[in-house]
C-alpha positions, 0 to 999 in steps of 0.5 A: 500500500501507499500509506508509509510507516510514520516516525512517531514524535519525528514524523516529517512533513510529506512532500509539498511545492515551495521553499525554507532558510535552513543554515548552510550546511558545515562538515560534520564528524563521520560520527556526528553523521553515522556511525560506521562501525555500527551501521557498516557503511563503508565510504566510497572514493573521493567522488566529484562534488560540485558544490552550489551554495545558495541563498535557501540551501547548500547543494552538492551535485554528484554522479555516484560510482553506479551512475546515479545523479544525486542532489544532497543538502547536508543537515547535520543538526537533524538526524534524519535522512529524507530520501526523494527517487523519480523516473521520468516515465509515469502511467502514460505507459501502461499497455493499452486495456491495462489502465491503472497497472502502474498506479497498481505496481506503485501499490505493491512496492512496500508490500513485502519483498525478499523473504518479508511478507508484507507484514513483516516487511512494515514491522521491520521498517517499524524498527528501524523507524524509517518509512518507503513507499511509491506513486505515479503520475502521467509523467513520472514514477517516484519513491520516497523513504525517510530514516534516522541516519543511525540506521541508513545502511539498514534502511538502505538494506530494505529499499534495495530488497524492495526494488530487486524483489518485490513480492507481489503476493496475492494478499495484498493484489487481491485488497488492491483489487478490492479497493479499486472496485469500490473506487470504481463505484464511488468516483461516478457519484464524486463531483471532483472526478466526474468534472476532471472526467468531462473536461478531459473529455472536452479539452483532450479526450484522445490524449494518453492522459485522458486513458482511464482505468475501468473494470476491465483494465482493473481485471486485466491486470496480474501480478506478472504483469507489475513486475514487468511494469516495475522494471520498465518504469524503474530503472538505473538510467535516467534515475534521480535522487534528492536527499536532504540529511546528517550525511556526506556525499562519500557515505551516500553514495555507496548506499544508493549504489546499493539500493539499486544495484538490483534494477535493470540498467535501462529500458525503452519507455514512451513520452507522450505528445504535448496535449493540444488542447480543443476549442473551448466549448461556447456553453457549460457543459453540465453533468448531471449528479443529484445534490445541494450544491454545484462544482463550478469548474474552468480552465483554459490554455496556460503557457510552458514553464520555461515562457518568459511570462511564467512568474507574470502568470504566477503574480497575475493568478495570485490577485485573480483567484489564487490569493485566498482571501486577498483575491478578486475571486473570493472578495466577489464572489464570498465576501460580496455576493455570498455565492461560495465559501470557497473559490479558487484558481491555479496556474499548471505548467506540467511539461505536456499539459498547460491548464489556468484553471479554478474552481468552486462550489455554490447552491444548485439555484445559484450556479448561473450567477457563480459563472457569471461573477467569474466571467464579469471579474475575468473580463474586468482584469482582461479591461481594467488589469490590476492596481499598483498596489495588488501587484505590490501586495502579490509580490510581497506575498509570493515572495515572502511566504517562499522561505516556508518550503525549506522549513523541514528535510523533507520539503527540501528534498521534495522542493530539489526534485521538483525542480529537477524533474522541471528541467530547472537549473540548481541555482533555481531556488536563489533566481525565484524570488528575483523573477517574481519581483521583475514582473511589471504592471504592464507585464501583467495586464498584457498576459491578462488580455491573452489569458484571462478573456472569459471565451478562452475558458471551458465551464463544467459543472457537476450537480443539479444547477439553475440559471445556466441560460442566462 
């Protein structure tokens, strides 16, 4: 399962996008870190470190023996090591009519290997307070583990039994497969997903990420079948870590090298064709679910990561509606009018998707006038744009709150492989801030006229909703 061992009173934060000033990391004695002649940890030759000392965090970039690329922060005043592994292949390579076998694999992962059936797997991961566990996305495959750095060559020791063999056994595969059948069946009364489900249906229906699991992909998946998934997707080649601990590079590495010595040195996976998006549909589309309330959906195409516009998106999203309570949309649509308790919008810059999307919730006999309130604030930012001072107010917001992403190991470890996964160079974390301080008021009424016109939007709308003709 999915669900990781916790640490108890040390249990640490799961990953999260954003950013947090941490000391800059100092050498530390080989036994303040760990303990060789307890853990057998054995160091490596000297290894070629570069290292990047930046404003948010100290990064020592390294290729271990093995041929894995690491990025680690040393922290020795915490003695716990968070560990961050990603492929770049993801769910899009599930065989066709076996939907969801990569979500199945990832499952599977922590659920006993080697001689150690599942439970016995977890009790040991117990004693030695550590955690491992797997997901997916459409782009990626990851696997996360946190331990006490007094017990990493151990901890190690388990993530390589995990990763050379996996057992697959038939108690967990057959209440895996219990779980999604009843998943199956609560996602066609789940407003979230049947909003999801019509927008990719309207914007992207022939796209690999509109492929669904169903029923039958479910039961057309086996055990040998997540075997072979696991060694497509997980790999040495490509492979990248993160690792945020009271470590040094020379005691990493051979502990990675380890872990993964039994993967498969390659494979041939498939990248997916950046999502053309359709014409925007000219009418809500409504989807029919009896209940109080609708969810009101949107979105609309957004621009690449690496556009020059990006951080003009960023700032111009935070005053439109992914401010809280200091956006437009909540001041409106909440405060103003009372049609929500809560909407929002968000800018996605995947690498074969780009989506300005938002959304809320509102009474079934109130849905018209929610799309209404939001098309009238979408057309006034497109003819008005913002003031000085939103754009003062976004700034110091974006800016201000990015520390708080590097206030734990784990944030930090997390916030490096997204960044990596982005394509992103190491000195990313010192550049963000100063970007989004560039951007300027004409930058932002300029992207507000292309992006935020209300016909670029596709409405959905999940209930029983009132008004839409109007």
């Amino acid at each position: 399962m999915n669900t990781s061992t916790l640490f108890g009173a040390a249990a640490l934060a799961l990953f999260v996008t954003g950013c947090t000033t941490i000391e800059e990391a100092t050498p530390v004695e080989a036994e303040t870190v760990v303990d060789a002649a307890q853990t057998d940890l054995v160091e490596a030759p000297a290894l070629d470190v570069t290292v990047h000392d930046g404003e948010f965090a100290t990064i020592q970039q390294f290729v271990t023996p093995g041929g894995v690329s690491v990025w680690l922060v040393e922290e020795p005043s915490i003695p716990i090591l968070s560990l961050r592994m990603a492929w770049q292949a993801g769910r899009t390579n599930d065989p066709e009519g076996m939907e969801g076998l990569t979500n199945a694999m990832v499952y599977h992962m922590n659920e006993g290997a080697g001689d150690l059936e599942a439970q016995a797997f977890f009790k040991r991961m117990e004693e030695l307070n550590m955690s491992f566990s797997c997901s997916a996305s459409n782009e990626s495959t990851f696997c996360n583990s946190s331990m006490l750095t007094e017990n990493a060559a151990d901890s190690f020791d388990m993530i390589a039994l995990a990763f050379a063999e996996p057992r697959f056994d038939d108690g967990p595969f057959e209440r895996y497969q219990r779980e999604q059948e009843v998943s199956l069946q609560t996602r066609e009364t789940n407003a979230q997903y049947l909003a999801s489900r019509a927008r990719i249906e309207a914007l992207y229906p022939d796209h690999p990420y509109a492929r669904n699991t169903s029923a039958e992909s479910l039961a057309a998946i086996t055990q040998d079948a997540m075997r072979a998934q696991k060694d497509l997707l997980m790999v040495q080649e490509g492979m990248l870590v993160t690792a945020v601990g009271a470590i040094s590079p020379e005691e990493l590495a051979p502990l990675i090298d380890k872990a993964v010595a039994g993967l498969p040195e390659q494979s041939e996976t498939v990248e997916p064709e950046t999502v053309v998006l359709a014409e925007p549909a000219a009418a809500p589309i409504t989807v029919e679910l009896p209940q109080p309330q609708s969810l009101v959906t949107f979105a609309a195409p957004a621009m690449t990561r690496e556009d020059p516009d990006f951080y003009t998106a960023v700032v111009l999203n935070y005053t439109f509606g992914g401010g809280g309570f200091e956006s437009r949309l909540m001041k409106d649509l909440r405060v103003e009018k009372g049609l929500t308790y809560g909407v929002y919008t968000s800018v996605s810059a995947g690498d074969k998707l780009q989506l300005w999307s938002g959304g809320g919730q509102t009474k079934n006999e109130s849905a018209g006038e929610f799309i209404a309130a939001v098309k009238a604030n979408m057309s006034k930012m497109v003819e008005e744009g913002m003031t000085e001072q939103e754009l003062a107010d976004a700034k110091s917001y974006l800016t201000g709150s990015y520390p708080l992403g590097f206030d734990s190991n784990a944030k930090i470890a997390g916030n490096m492989m997204g960044v990596r996964l982005d394509g992103l160079p190491v000195d990313f974390f010192d550049k963000r801030n100063a970007m989004v301080e560039a951007v300027t008021l004409d930058d932002v009424n300029r992207v507000a006229r292309e992006y935020l016109n209300p016909e670029n939007f596709t409405f959905v709308v999940v209930g029983e909703p009132e008004g839409l003709d109007g």
